[in-house]
Backbone bond lengths (Angstrom), bond angles and torsions (degrees), N, CA, C in turn:
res aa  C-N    CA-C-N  psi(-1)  N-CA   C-N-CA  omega(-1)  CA-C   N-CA-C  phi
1 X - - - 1.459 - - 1.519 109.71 -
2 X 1.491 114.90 103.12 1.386 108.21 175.06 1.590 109.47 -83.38
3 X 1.500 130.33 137.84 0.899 149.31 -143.12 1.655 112.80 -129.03
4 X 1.503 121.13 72.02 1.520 130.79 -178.69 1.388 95.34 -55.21
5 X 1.544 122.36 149.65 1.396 114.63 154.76 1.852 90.92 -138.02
6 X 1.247 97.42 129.45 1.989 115.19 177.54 1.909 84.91 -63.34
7 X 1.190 99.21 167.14 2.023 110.79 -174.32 1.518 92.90 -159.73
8 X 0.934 110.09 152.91 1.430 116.27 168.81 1.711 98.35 -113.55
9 X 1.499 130.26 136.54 1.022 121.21 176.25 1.826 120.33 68.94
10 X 1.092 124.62 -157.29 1.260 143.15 177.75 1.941 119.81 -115.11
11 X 1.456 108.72 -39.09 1.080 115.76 164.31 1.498 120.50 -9.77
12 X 1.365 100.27 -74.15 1.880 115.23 -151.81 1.514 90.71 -100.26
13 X 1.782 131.32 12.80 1.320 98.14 176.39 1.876 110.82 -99.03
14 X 0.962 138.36 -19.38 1.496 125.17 149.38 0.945 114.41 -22.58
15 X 1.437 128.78 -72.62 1.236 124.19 -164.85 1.126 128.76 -67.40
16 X 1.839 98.57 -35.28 1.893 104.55 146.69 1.200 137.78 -10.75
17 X 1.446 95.74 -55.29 1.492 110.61 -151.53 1.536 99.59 -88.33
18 X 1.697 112.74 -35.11 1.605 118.91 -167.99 1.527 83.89 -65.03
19 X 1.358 130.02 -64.22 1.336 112.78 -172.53 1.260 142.52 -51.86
20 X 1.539 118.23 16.22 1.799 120.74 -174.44 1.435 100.14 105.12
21 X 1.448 148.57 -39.78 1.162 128.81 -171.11 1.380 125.13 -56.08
22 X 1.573 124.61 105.05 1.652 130.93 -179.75 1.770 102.46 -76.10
23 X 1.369 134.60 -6.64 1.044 112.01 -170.50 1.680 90.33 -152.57
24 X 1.563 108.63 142.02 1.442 113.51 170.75 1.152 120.20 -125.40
25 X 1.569 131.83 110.62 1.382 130.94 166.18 1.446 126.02 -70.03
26 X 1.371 126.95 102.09 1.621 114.22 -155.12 1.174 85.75 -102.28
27 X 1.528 121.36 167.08 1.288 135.20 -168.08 1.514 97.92 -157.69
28 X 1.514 100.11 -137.85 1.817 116.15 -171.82 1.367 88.06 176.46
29 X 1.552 107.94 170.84 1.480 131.50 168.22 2.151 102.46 31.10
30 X 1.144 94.18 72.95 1.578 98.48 -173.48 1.394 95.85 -73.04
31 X 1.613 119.17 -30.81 1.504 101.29 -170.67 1.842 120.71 -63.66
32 X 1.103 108.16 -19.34 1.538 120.97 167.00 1.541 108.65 -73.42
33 X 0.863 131.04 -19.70 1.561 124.60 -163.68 1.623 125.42 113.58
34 X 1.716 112.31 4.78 1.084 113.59 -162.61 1.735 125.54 91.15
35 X 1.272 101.65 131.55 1.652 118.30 -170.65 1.428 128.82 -149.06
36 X 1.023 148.66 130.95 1.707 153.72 -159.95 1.547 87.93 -50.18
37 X 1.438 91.17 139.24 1.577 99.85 -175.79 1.503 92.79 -114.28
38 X 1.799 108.31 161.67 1.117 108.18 -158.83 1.904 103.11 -68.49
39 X 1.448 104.70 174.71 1.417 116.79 164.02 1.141 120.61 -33.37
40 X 1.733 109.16 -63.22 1.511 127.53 -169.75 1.588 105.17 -47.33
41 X 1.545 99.34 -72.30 1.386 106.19 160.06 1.101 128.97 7.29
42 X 1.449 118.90 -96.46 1.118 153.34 -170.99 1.498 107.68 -51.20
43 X 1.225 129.81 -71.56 1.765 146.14 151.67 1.661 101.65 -14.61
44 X 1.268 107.94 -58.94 1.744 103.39 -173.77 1.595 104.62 -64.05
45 X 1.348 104.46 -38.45 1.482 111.31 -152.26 1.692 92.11 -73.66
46 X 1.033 134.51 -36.27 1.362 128.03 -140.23 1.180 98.71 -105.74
47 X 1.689 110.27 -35.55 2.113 106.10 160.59 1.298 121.95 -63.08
48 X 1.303 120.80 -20.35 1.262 131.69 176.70 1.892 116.16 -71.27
49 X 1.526 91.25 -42.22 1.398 98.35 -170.57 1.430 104.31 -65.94
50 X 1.615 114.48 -50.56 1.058 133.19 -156.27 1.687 106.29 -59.46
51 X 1.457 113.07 -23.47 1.673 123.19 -164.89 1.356 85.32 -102.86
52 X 1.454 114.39 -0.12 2.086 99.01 177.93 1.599 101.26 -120.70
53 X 1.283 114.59 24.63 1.654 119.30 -178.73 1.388 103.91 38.45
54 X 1.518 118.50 56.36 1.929 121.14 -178.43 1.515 90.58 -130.58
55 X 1.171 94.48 133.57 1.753 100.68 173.24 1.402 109.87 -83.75
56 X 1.566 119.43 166.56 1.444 111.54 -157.85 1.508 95.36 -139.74
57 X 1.264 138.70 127.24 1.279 130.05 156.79 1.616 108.58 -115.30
58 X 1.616 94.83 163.14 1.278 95.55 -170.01 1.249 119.11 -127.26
59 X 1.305 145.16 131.41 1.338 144.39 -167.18 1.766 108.33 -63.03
60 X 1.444 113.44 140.28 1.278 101.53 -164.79 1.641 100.77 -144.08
61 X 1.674 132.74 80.77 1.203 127.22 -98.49 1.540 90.49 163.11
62 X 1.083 127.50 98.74 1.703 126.25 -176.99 1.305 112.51 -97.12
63 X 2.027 123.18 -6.54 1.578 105.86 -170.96 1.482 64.78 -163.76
64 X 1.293 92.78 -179.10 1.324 131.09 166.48 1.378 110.50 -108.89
65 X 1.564 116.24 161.21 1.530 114.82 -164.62 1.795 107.42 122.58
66 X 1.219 93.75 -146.56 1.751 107.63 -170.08 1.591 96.51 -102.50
67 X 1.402 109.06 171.50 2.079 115.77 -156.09 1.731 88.28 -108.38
68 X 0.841 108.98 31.00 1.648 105.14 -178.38 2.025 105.22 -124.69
69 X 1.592 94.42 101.58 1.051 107.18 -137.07 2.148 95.89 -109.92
70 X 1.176 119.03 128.37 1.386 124.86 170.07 1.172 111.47 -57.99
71 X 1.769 107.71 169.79 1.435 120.83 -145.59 1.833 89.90 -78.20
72 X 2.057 112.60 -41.77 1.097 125.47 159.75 1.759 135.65 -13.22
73 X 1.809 78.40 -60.98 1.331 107.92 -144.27 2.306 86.89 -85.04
74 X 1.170 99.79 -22.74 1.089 111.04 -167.22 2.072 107.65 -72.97
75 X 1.346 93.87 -39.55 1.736 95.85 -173.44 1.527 105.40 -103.58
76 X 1.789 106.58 -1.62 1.703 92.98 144.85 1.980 113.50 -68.05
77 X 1.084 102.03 -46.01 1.744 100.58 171.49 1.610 113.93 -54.41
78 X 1.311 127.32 -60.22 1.118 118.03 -169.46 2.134 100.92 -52.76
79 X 1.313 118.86 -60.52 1.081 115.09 160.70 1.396 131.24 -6.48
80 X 1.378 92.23 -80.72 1.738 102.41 176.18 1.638 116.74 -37.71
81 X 1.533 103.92 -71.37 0.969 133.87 168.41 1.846 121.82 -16.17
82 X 1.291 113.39 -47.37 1.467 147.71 156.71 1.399 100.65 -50.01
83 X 1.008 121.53 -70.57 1.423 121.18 -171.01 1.452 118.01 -81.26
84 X 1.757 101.71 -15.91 1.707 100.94 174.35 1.873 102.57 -71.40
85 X 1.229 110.81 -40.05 1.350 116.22 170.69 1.665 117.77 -60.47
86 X 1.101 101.94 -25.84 1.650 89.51 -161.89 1.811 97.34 -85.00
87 X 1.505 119.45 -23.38 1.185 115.63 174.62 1.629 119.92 -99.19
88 X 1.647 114.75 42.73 1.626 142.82 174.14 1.805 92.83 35.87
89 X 0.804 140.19 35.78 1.530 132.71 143.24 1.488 101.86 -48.05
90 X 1.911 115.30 126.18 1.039 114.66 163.19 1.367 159.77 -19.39
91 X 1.736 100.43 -41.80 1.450 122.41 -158.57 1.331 97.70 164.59
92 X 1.409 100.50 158.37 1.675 135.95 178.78 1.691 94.86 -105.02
93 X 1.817 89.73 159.10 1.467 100.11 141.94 1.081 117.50 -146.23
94 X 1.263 126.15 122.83 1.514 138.40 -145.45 1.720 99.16 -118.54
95 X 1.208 88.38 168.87 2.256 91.60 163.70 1.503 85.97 -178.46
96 X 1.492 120.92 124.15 2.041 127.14 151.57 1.253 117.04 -131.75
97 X 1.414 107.42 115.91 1.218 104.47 -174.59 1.508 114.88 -101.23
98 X 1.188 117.29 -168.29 1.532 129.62 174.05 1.623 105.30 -101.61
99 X 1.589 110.02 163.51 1.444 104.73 -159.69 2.114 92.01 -93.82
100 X 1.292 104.25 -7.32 2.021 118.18 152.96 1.899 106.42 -69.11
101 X 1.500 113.85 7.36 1.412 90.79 -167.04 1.518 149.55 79.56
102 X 1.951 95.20 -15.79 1.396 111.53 -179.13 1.242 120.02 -77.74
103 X 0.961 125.08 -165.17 1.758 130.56 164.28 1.482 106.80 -69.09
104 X 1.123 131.80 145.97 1.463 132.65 176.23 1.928 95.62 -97.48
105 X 1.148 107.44 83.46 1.692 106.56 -165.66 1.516 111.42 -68.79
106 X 1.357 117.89 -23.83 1.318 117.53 164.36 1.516 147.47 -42.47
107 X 1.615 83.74 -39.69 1.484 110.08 -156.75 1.287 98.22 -109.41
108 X 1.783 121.00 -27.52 1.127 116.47 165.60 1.627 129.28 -83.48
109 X 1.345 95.18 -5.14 1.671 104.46 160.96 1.243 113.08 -81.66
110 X 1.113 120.64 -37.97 1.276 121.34 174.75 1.962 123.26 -49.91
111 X 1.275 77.89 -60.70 1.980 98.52 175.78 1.910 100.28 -60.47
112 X 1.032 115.58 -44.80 1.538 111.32 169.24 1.273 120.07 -40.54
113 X 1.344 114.75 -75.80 1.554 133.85 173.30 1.529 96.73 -31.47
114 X 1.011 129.89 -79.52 1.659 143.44 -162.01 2.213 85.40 -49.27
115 X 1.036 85.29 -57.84 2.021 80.92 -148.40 1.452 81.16 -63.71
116 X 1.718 159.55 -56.02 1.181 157.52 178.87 1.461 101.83 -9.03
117 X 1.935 96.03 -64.05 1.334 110.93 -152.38 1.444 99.85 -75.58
118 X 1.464 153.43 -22.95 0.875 162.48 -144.45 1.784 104.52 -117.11
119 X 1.281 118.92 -18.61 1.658 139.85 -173.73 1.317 86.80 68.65
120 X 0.764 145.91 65.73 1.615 149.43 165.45 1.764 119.26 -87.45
121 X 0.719 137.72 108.30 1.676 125.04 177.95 1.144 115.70 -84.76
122 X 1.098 102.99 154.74 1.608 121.25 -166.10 1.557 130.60 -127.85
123 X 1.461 105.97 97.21 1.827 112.43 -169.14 1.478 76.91 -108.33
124 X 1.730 97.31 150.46 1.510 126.16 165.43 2.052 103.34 -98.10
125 X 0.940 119.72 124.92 1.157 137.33 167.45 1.543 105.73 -39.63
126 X 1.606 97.36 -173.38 1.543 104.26 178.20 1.780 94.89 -102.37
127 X 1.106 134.91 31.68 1.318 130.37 147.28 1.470 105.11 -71.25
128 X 1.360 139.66 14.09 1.218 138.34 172.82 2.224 102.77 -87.57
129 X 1.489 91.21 -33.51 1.344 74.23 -174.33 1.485 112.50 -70.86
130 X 1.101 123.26 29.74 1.882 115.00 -157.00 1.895 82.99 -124.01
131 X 1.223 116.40 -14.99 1.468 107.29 145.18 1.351 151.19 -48.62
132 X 1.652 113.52 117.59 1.692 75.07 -161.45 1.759 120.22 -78.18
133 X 0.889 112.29 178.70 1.628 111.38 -159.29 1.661 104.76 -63.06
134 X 1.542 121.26 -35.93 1.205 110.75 -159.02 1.723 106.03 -90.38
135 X 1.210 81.73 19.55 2.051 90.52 179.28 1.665 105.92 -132.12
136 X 0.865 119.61 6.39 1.412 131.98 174.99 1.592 119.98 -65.23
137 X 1.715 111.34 -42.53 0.990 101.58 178.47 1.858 125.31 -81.31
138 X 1.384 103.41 -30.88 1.677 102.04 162.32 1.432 114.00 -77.24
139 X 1.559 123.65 -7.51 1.476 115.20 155.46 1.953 110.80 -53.84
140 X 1.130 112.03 -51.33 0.978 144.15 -144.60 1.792 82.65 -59.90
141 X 1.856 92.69 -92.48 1.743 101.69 -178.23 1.970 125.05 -41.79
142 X 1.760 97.36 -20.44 1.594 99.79 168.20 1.512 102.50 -61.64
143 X 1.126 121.91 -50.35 1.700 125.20 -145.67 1.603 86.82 -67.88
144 X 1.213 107.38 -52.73 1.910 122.30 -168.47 1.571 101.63 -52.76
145 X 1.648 123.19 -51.24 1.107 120.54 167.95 1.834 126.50 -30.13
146 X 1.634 86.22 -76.89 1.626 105.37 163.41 1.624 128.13 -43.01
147 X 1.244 119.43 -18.48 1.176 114.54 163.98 1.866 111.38 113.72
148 X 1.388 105.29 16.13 1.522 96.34 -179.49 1.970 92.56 -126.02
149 X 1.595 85.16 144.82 1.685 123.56 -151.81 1.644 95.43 -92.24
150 X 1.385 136.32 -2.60 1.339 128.68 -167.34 1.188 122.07 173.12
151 X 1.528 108.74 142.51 1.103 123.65 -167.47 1.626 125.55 -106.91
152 X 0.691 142.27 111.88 1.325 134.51 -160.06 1.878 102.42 -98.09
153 X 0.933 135.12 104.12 1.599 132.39 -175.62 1.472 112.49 -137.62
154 X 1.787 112.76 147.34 1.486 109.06 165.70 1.385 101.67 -88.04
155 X 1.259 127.50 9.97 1.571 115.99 177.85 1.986 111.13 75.05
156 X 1.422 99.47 10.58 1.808 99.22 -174.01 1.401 113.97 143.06
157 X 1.066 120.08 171.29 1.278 132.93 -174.32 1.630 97.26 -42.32
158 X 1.866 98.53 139.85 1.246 127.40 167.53 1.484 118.55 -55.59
159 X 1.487 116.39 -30.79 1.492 105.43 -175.46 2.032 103.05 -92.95
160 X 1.675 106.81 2.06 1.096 93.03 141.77 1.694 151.75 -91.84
161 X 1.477 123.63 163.32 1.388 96.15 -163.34 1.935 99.37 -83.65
162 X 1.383 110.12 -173.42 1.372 101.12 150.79 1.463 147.33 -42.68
163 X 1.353 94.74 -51.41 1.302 111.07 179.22 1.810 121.72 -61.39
164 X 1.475 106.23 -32.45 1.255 107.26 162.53 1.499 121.53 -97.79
165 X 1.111 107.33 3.45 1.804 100.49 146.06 1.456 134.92 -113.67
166 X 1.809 91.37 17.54 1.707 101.75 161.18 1.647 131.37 -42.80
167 X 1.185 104.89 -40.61 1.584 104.63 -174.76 1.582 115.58 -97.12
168 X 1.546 108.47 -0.81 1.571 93.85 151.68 1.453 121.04 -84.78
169 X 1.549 88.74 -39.82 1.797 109.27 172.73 2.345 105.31 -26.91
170 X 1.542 99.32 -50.93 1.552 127.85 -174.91 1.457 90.85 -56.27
171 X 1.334 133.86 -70.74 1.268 143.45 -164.02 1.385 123.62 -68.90
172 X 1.523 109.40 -21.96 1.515 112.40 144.03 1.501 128.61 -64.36
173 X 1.253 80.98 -50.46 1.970 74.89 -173.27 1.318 110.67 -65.60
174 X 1.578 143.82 -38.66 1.065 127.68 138.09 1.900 129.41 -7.60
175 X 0.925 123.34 -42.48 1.609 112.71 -161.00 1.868 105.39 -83.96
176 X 1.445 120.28 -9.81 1.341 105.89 -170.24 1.581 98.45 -156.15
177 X 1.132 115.54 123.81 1.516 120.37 177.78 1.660 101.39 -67.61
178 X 1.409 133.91 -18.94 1.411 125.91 -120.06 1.907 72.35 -129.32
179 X 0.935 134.80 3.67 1.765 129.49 -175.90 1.502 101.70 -149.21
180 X 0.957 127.98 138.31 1.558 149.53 -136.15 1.804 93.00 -147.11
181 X 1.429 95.13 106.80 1.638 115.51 -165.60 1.802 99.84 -99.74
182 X 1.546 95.26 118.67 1.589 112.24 -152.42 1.365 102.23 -109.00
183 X 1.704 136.50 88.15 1.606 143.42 -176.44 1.766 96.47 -41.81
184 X 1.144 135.02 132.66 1.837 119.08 144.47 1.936 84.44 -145.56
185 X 1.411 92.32 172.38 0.819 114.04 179.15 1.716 139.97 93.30
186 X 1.237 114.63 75.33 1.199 143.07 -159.76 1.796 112.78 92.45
187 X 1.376 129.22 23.07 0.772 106.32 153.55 1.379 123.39 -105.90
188 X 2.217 110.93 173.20 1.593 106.97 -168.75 1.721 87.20 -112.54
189 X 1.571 92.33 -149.32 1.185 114.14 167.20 1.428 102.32 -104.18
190 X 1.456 114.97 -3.80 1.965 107.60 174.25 1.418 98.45 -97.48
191 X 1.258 143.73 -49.68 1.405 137.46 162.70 1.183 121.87 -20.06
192 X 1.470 115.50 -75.55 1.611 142.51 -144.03 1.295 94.89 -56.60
193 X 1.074 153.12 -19.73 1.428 153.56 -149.72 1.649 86.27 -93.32
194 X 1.567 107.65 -58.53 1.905 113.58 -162.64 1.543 95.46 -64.98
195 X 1.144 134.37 -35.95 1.625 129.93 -161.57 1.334 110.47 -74.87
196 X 1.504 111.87 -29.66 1.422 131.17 -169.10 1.667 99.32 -60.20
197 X 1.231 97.79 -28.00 1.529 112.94 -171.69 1.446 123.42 -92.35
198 X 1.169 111.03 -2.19 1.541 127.46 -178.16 1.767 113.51 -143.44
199 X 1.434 103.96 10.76 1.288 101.82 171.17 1.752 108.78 -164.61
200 X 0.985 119.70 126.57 1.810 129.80 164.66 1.272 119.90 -52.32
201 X 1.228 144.89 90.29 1.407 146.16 171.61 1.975 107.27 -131.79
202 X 1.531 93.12 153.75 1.315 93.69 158.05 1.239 129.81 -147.78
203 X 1.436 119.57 25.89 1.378 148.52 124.34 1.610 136.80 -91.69
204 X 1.478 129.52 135.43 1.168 105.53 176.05 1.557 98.88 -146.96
205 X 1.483 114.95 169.36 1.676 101.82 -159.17 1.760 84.11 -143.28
206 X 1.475 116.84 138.08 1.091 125.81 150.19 1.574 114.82 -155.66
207 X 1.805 115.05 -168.13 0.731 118.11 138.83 1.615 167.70 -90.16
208 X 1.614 87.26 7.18 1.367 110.32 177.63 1.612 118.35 -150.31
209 X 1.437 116.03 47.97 1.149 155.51 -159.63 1.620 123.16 -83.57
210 X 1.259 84.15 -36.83 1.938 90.56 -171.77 2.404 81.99 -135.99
């Protein structure tokens, strides 16, 4: 069970790591949902990771709010993005949608190309759950097309828990051998034991995880 844990900052990821976490999603401003963390950041975090054999992803994400993102707001990302590559951080995790809810396929071809060229990997966030369900699965095989390896989803609405969006959670990972369907979101390290038991995964991502 590889074990993502989201971090805000650099602070709490040592201790991350002493506790079992193989992979760190760093971010900023967690109380929004997560946001591109600065340069500095990122540079410490990723020499650090790199000397603790922990993979590092990085939030790639200019505000908080909805994934439907300005022309602005858009080449602050491509930006970032550049520099998330140029300082070998593993991977992003991205999500842009359309103001229909769809994939913003443009912009996410775009961000592909760049992170490809950069060996960058590419997980889509839980802005996937804001899809609606009966378009989810050709969301799904587009993203796989384009070149990103994972999905990060609560499987459904936020005011549901995990556990009752286990069996869509099931019905994703089903549709594509080639994308690796990633549970977060309300789970702990006191949970994860019961889910293990009602659902197949072998990644899982939170914030209070390890």
């Amino acid at each position: 069970m590889l074990k993502e844990v989201c971090l805000e900052n650099f602070t709490d990821v040592p201790g991350a790591i002493e506790r079992g976490a193989k992979r760190i999603e760093l971010c900023d401003n967690l109380a929004v949902g997560g946001t591109t963390p600065s340069i500095g950041v990122i540079k410490i975090a990723t020499e650090y990771c790199f000397d603790k054999d922990t993979s590092i992803i990085v939030m790639l994400r200019p505000r908080g709010g909805n994934f439907v993102y300005s022309i602005p707001e858009k080449a602050i990302m491509m930006q970032d993005l550049a520099e998330i590559g140029a300082l070998h951080s593993n991977g992003i995790a991205v999500g842009a949608l359309t103001a229909a809810n769809g994939l913003d396929k443009p912009f996410l071809e775009e961000i592909a190309k760049l992170a490809t060229a950069n060996g960058t990997e590419l997980a889509f966030h839980m802005a996937f759950d804001q899809i609606p369900e009966d378009k989810q699965r050709d969301a799904l095989l587009w993203l796989a097309e384009i070149g990103f390896t994972r999905i990060l989803t609560h499987g459904g609405p936020t005011e549901n828990t995990i556990f009752e969006n286990a069996a869509h959670i099931a019905e994703l990972a089903k549709i594509s051998p080639d994308m690796t369907i990633m549970p977060g979101g309300g789970i702990t390290k006191d949970n994860l034991a019961d889910l293990e038991k009602v659902l197949e995964f072998t990644e899982v991502h939170g914030t209070r995880i390890v």
